[in-house]
N, C-alpha and C positions, 0 to 999 in steps of 0.2 A: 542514432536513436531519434524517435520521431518523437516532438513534442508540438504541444497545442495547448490553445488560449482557451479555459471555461468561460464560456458567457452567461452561464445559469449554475445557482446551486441546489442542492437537495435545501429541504426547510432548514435541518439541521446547522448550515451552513452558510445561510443569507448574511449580507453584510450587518443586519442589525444585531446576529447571536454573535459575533465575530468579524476582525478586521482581516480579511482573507488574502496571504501572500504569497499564497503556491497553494495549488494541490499537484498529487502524484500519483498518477493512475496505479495501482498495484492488482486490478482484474484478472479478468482473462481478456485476451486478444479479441473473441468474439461478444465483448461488451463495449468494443472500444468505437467512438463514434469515429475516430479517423483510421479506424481501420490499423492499429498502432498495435507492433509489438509491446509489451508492459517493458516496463526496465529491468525489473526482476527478471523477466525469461530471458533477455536482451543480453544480462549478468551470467546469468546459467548456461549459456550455449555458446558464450566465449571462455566458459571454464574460467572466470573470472570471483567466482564463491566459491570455499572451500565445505558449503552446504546449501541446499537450496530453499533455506529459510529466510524471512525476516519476522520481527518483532518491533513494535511501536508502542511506546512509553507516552501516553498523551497528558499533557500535565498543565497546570497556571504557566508554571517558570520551568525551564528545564525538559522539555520532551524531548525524545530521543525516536532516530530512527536505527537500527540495526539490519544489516544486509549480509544474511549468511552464515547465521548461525543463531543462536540463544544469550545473549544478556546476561549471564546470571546473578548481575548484582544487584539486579531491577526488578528482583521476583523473589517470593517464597511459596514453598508448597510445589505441588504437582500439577503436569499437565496433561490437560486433555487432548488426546489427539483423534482429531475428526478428517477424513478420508473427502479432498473435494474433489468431484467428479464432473460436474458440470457447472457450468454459469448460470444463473438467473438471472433475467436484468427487469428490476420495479422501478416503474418511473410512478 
């Protein structure tokens, strides 16, 4: 798995909004500046997830990543599901 050092963040993400100790690309491939499989596809094509989801719980205390399926202690209500087809990439 191919990983890489961020040198810049989105606004959202500058050291002043937040102390930043990883990100994790989760894109598409063709948004990737090193040309990087994502981890998720990386997970999916070794038959390594028993679904080809994840879910992110972003919180103060306590975030949560999930790889490969749904959480369901971490939610209520129903979801929506939106069909993604291609990449956008906004700098």
């Amino acid at each position: 798995q191919t990983l890489g050092l961020a040198t810049s963040y989105s606004e959202g993400f500058q050291i002043g909004n937040f102390s930043a100790d990883g990100l994790m690309g989760m894109g598409f491939l063709s948004i990737s500046v090193f040309n990087a499989v994502p981890p998720l596809q990386t997970l999916i094509s070794e038959n390594m997830l028993t679904s080809p989801m994840f879910g992110i719980k972003l919180a103060t205390l306590s975030s949560d990543l999930f790889l490969g399926g749904i959480n369901n202690s971490l939610f209520m209500g129903d979801f929506s599901w939106v069909s993604l087809s291609n990449a956008v990439c906004h700098q």
